[in-house]
PLY file of the C-alpha trace (Angstrom):
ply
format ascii 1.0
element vertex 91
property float x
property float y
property float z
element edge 90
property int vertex1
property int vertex2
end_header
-24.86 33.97 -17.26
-24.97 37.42 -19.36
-21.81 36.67 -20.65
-23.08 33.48 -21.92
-26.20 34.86 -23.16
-24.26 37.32 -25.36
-21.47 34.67 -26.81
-25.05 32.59 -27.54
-27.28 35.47 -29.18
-23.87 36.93 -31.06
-23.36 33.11 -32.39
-19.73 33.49 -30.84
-17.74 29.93 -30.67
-15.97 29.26 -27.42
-13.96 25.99 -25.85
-15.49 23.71 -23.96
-13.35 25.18 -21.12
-14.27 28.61 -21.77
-18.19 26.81 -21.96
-17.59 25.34 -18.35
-16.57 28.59 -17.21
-18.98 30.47 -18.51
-21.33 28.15 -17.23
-23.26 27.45 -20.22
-22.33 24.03 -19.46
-22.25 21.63 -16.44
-19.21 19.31 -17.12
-16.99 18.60 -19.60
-16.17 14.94 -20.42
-13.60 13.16 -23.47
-15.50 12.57 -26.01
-15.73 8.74 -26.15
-17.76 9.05 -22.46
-20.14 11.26 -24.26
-22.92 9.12 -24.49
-22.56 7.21 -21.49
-22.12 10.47 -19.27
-25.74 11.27 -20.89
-27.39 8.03 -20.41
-25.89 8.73 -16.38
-27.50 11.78 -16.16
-30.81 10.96 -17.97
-30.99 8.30 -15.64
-30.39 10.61 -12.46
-32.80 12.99 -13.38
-35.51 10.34 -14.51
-35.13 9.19 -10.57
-36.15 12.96 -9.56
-40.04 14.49 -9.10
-41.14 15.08 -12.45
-43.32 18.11 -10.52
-40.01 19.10 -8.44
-38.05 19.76 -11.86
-40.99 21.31 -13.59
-41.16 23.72 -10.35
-37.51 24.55 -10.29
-37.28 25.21 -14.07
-40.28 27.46 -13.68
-39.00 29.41 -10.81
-35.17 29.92 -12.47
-36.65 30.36 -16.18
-39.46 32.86 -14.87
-38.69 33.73 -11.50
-35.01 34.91 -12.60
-36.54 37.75 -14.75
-38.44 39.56 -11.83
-36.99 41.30 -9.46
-36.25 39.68 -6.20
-38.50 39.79 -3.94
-41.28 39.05 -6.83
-39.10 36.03 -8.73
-38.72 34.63 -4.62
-42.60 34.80 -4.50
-42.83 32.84 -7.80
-40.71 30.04 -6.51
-42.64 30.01 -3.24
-45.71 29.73 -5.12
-44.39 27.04 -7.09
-43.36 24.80 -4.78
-46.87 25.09 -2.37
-48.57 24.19 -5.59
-45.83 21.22 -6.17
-46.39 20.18 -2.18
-50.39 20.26 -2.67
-50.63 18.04 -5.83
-47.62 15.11 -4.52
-50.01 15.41 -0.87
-52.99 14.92 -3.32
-51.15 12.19 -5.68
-49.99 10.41 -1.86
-53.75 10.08 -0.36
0 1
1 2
2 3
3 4
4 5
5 6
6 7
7 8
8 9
9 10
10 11
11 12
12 13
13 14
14 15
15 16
16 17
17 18
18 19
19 20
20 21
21 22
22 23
23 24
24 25
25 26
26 27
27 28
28 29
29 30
30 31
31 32
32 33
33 34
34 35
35 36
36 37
37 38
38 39
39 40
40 41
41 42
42 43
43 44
44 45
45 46
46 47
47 48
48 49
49 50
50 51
51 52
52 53
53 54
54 55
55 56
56 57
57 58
58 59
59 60
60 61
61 62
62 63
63 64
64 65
65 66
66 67
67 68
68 69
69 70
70 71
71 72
72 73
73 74
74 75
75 76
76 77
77 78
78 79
79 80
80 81
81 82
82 83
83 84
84 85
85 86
86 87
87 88
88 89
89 90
């Protein structure tokens, strides 16, 4: 992730191999499956909790810059709050 971080901040070009690597992307695909790869994931992740993702990009987005045993306490947090509100949403 640092590594990607830098090549991002110093504006440094890599492949998309070097990318996957890197992990500054998930997959590579050719390039006429582009959009329909997208449209296939869109459609995934519109199937998912809309409070789940919001709770997992929280916890890696702030969670990730605390130290451990703080950024594991985020998440935790997160997801109670996420369990109360679907239990609320369900009754």
């Amino acid at each position: 992730m640092q590594q990607t971080l830098n090549s991002v901040l110093e504006g440094r070009p890599f492949s998309p191999a070097e990318a996957l690597k890197l992990g500054a992307i998930d997959e590579v695909v050719p390039k006429n499956k582009v959009v329909e790869r997208s449209l296939e994931r869109a459609e995934y992740l519109s199937r998912r909790s809309k409070m789940s993702l919001g709770a997992i990009k929280r916890s890696i987005y702030f969670g990730s810059s605390m130290e451990l045993k703080k950024g594991l306490q985020f998440e935790h947090g997160e997801f109670l709050v996420m369990r109360k509100e679907e239990r609320r949403r369900l009754l």
